[in-house]
N, C-alpha and C positions, 0 to 999 in steps of 0.2 A: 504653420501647418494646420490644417482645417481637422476636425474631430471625424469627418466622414473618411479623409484620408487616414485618419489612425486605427479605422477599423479595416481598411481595405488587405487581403490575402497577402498581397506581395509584402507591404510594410508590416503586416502580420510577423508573416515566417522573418523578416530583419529584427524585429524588436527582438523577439523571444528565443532567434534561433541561430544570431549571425554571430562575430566576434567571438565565435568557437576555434577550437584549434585547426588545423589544414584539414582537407576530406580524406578518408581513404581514397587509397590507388581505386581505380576504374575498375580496373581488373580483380578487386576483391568484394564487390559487388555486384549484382545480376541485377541492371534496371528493365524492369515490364513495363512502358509506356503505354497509355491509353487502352485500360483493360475496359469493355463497354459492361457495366453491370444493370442497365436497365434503359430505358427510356423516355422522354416524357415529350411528347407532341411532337414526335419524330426528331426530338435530339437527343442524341448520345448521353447517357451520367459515364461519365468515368473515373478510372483511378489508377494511378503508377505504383509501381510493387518496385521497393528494393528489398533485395535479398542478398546478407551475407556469405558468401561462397565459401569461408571457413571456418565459421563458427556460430553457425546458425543455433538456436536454442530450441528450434520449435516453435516460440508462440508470436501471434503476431500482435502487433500494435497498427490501429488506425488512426491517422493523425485529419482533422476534419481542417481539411482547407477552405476557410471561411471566416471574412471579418464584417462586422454589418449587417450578416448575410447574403455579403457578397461572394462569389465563388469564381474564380477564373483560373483557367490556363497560363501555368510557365513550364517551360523545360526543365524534366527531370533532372536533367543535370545541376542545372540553377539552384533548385532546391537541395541538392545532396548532401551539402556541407551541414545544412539544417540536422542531418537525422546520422548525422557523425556519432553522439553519445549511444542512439541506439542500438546503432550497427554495430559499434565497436561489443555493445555487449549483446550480443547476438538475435537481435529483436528483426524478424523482416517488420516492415514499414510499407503500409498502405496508405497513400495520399490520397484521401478522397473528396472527390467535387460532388457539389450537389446542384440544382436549377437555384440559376443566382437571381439575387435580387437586381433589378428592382422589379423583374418579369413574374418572377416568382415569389411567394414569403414563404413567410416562417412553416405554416403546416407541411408546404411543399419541402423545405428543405428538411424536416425531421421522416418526414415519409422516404426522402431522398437515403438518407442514412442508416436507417431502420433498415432499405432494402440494401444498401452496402453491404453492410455486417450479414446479412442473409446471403447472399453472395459468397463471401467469403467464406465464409462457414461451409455451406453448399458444395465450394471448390476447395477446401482447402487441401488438399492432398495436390493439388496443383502446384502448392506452393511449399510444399511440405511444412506445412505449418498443424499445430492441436487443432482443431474445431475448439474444444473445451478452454483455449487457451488464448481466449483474442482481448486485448485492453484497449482505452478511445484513449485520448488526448486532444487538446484545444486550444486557444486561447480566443478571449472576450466569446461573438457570435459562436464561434469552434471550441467554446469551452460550456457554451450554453448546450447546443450538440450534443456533445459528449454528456454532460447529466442528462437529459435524455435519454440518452440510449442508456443509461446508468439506472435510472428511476423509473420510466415510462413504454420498457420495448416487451415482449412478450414471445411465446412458443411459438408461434406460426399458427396457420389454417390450414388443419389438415385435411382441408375440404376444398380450400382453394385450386383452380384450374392450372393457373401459374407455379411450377414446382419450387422457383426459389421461396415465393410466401408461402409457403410449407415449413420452413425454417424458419430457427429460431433468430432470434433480433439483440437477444440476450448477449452482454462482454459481462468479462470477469474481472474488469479491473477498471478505475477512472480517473484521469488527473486532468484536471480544468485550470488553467490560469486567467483570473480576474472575471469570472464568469455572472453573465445576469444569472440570476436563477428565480425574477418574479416579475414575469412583462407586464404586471398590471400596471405595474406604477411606472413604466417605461412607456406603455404605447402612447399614442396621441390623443386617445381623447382622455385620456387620464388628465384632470389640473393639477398644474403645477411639476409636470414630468419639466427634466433637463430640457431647456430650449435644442441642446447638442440633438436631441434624439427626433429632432423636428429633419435633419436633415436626412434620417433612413429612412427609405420607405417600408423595409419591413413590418417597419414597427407602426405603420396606418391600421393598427386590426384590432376590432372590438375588446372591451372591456373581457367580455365573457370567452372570446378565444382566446386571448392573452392564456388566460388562468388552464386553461386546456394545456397549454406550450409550458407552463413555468415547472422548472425541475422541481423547487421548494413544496410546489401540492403534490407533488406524486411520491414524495418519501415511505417507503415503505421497509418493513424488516427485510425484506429480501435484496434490497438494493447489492449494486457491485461495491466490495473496497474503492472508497474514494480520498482522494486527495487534492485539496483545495489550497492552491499556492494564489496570493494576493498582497497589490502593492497598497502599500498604508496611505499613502498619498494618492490615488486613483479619485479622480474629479467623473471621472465617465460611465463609469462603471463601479460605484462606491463599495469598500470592502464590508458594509452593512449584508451584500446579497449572500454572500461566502457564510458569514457568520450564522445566518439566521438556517441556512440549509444545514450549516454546521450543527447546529441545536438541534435542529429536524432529526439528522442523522443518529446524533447522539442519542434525543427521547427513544428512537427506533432499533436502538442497540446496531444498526450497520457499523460495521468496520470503519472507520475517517480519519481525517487530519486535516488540521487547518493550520498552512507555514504565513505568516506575515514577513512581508521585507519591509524594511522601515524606512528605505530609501527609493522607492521605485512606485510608479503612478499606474496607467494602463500602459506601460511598456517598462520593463526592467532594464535597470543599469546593469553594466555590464558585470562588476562580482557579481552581484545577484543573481543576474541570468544567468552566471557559469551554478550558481550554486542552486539555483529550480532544476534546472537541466538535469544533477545529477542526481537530485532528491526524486525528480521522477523515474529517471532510469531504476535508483532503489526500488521505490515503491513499485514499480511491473516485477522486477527480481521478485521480490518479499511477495508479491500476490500471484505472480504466476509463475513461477520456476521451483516455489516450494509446492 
């Protein structure tokens, strides 16, 4: 298996999200396929909304579909079993695409996401969900994402033309699994970056943009509650990135945690993945339902 394949969406949501228990019945969920949240050179962003029909909590969680930064299209359906833990405890689930790579990079797809969550926020009574009450989730590129929108989003312009960038960009809650969080020493002209990381194009972008995009510079006291699950064994994505944002967080007094599996690389084995799954479901509980 190629490193570029272990970043891609679909083998994304299998590592981290499959070998869970059967999905809820059909009928106890409300799928919203292809909600268009914005644009970019006349193509659709979109995202799929499941919603529990019986035990909805209120708040919603955005799951950033993205490995690589790459972002593509599957059937709602495909993906459902994926967002079994959340739904069961009453979380709606926003799957969000962003402009994939290799057409687009990095700046684009944090811009892409930033205007999600505005979106959402914007509409939420659509979905009956909190505005107050929306957490990211990711893993690897989708967990890089997600600190992002954790470390680096802001109030809106309440000056801008467009009413959704009026809105805030701001979640209340963040769990990343195995997440870069300092492209400097990822991109390519960095020496001595992974040769692996030769095969994203994302990551072709200046020294100096890098550090614009790395979650780790933008730590601040205000940050969202985060949660930093990572495998100890991870060759791709080294647990060095977790740790050090981890410190970040800590000098900063933010809320954090950082879980280590001692068995799992950039894709969890299977206890383990049963046992992040359910450490994040807590962690949304613990940060947005109290």
């Amino acid at each position: 298996m190629s490193c570029m394949s272990c970043w891609r969406p679909a083998l994304m949501l299998c590592l981290v999200l499959s070998s869970l228990p059967l999905v809820r019945a059909a009928d106890e969920v409300k799928i919203t396929p292809d909600v268009v949240y914005g644009h970019k050179d006349g193509l659709a962003l979109t995202f799929d909304v499941f919603a529990p029909l019986s035990n909805a909590n209120g708040a919603g969680l955005l799951f950033m579909v993205s490995g690589g930064w790459y972002s593509s299209w599957s059937p709602p359906e495909a993906a459902l079993p994926g967002f079994k833990p959340m739904l069961d405890a009453g979380f709606t689930v926003f799957a969000v695409r962003h402009g994939s790579s290799p057409r687009y990079g990095i700046p684009d797809a944090v811009e892409d996401v930033r205007r999600s969550v505005r979106y959402i926020r914007a509409h939420a009574a659509t979905w009956k969900v909190d505005p107050q009450r929306l957490g990211v989730y990711g893993m690897s590129a989708g967990g890089h994402l997600s600190l992002m929108l954790g470390t680096a989003s802001d109030e809106g312009d309440p000056q801008a033309k467009d009413p959704v960038l009026r809105v805030s960009s701001r979640v209340q809650a963040v769990v990343a699994f195995v997440a870069p969080t300092d492209l400097r020493v990822m991109v390519w002209q960095t020496e001595g970056h992974l040769p692996a990381y030769d095969q994203f194009p994302a990551l072709n972008l200046p020294v100096e943009e890098a550090a614009k995009y790395s979650p780790l510079l933008h730590v601040s006291p205000d940050d969202a509650p985060t949660l930093l699950l990572v495998g100890k064994k991870d060759e791709l994505v080294p647990m060095k990135h977790s740790e050090n944002i981890y410190a970040a967080f800590k000098e900063q007094s933010v809320t954090s945690e950082l879980v280590v599996y001692e068995e799992s690389g950039h894709g969890f084995v299977p206890q383990e993945r049963e046992q992040a799954m359910q450490a994040l479901v807590e962690w949304f509980q613990n940060q947005l339902l109290k």
